[in-house]
Every structure is written in structure tokens, then in C-alpha cells.
N, C-alpha and C positions, 0 to 999 in steps of 0.2 A: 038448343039444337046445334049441334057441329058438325061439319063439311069436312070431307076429306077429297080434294082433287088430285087428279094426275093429267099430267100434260105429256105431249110428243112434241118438241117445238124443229122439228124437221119438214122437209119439203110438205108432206098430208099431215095438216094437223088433227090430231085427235084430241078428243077429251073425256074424263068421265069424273063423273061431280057425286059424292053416297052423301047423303042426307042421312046425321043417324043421331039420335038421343045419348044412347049409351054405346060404345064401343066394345063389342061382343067379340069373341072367339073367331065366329061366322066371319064376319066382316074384317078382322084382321088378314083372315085368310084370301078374303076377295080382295083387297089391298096388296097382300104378296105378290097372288097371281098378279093381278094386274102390273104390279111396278116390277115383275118377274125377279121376285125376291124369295119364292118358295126354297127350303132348305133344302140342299145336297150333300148326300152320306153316301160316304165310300164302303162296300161289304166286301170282304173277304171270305173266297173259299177256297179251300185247300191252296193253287196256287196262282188264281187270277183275281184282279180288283175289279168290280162292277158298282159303276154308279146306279143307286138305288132312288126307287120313286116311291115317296116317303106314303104313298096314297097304298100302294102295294103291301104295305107290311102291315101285318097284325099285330105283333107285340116286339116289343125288346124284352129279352130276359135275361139278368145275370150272374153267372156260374162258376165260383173260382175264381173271382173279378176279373173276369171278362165277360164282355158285354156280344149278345147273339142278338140280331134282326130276325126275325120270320116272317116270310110272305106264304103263300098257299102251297111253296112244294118246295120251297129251300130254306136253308139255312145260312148267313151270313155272320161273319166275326168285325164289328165295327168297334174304334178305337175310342171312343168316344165313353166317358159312363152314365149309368141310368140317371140320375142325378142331371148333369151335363145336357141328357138327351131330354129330361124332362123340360127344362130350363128352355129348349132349342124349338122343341117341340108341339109348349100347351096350344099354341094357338092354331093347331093344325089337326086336332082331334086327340092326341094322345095325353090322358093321363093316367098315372099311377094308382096302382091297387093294389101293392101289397111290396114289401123291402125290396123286391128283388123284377118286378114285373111293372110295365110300361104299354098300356096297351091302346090302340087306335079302335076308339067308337064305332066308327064307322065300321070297322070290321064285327062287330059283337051283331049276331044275331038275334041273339035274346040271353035275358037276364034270367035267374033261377034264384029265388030262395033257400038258404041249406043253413043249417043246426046253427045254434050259438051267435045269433044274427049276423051271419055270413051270408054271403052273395055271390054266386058263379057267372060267369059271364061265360057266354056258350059263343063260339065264334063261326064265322062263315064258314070257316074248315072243318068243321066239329069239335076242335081242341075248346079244352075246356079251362081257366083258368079263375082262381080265389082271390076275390076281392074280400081283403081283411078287415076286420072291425076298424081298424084303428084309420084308413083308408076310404071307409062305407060312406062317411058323409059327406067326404070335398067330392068322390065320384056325384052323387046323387045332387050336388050340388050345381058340377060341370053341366052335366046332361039336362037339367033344367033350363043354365044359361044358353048352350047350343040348342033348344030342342025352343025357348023362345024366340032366339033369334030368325029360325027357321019359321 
């Protein structure tokens, strides 16, 4: 069994002590929150920079290498690459399903079956995205680990 604590040693102290066997995805991300270490990415559109709230977006996708955010009704140009964003990212829902596509769990409303043991991920927005063969099994593997820690 391993501990992971966080302290406030200011005027109110606070504490909070996780108790956990294995160190899951889940619990990385209550540990961000908590030590407020959750990641910040900058999106660009057309010609203002808005800090993005990584919980907001559905997928990264990359086009002409350059790398695009998507949340439910915008589009964002973030400098960072898939790759990069993946590395930044696993422990916060998002991973990879296919060369070019990066996408947050949490946003996938259901999973779909299709030809050539291929697997679509249907998302809250309706957009639909291909999780490729070569991709099929660390996804199915992710969702397992998040889906037990849960």
C-alpha cells in the first residue's frame, strides 16, 4: 500500500492523505487537482489566445502539422504536437487512437464497432472519430485501467 499526501503549511492547515495499491490515471489526476498542477494550453484562434480547460476539449487533431483543440463549438490552433500533447496529457483522460488524433474519454459517448476490427468512438458532440487497429488495444486497455479505478 502507498500514501500519497498533501500539506498547506500556512495559517489553516489542511491535509489530504489517498491510500492506493496501484497508481492509476484516476488518482494522478486527483493529485494534480489537488496540488493544482492540472495542465494549461494555450488555443489560438484567428487572432486572440485563450487559456483552455483541458476538461473542455474533445479531441486534438493534426493537419499539415499543426496541431487543432476541439471543444463542443470551437476550434483552437495549440503549439504543442500530438506526440508532445499525448506525453502532457495521459493522465488526464486523453489518449491516442489513431497517427494523427488524441482524444479525451471522458468526452466519448459511446463506442461503435465498424469493418476490419475497427472501432469509432462517437462523442458528446456527435462527431465521430477512428480508432485504428494498430491503436485498438492500448485504448481498450486505458479504459479498463480508468473504468477500474473508478
Amino acid at each position: 500500500m502507498y500514501q500519497l499526501n498533501w500539506f498547506q503549511t500556512k495559517k489553516e492547515e489542511e491535509r489530504i492523505d489517498i491510500f492506493y495499491h496501484e497508481m492509476t490515471p484516476v488518482l494522478r489526476q486527483i493529485a494534480a487537482v489537488v496540488k493544482n498542477e492540472k495542465p494549461v494550453l494555450t488555443g489560438i484562434t484567428e487572432d486572440e489566445k485563450e487559456l483552455l480547460d483541458i476538461e473542455e476539449i474533445y479531441y486534438f487533431d493534426t493537419v499539415d502539422r499543426r496541431t487543432f483543440a476541439y471543444t463542443r463549438d470551437k476550434t483552437y490552433q495549440v503549439s504543442l504536437t500530438i506526440s508532445a500533447l499525448e506525453e502532457k496529457l495521459s493522465d488526464f483522460g486523453f489518449i491516442r487512437i489513431n497517427k494523427a488524433n488524441l482524444v479525451n474519454i471522458y468526452q466519448i459517448k459511446k463506442i461503435k464497432p465498424e469493418s476490419n476490427m475497427r472501432i469509432s468512438a462517437i462523442l458528446r458532440n456527435d462527431e465521430k472519430l477512428q480508432i485504428n487497429r494498430s491503436y485498438k488495444r492500448s485504448f481498450e486497455e486505458y479504459l479498463k485501467r480508468v473504468r477500474k479505478a473508478l
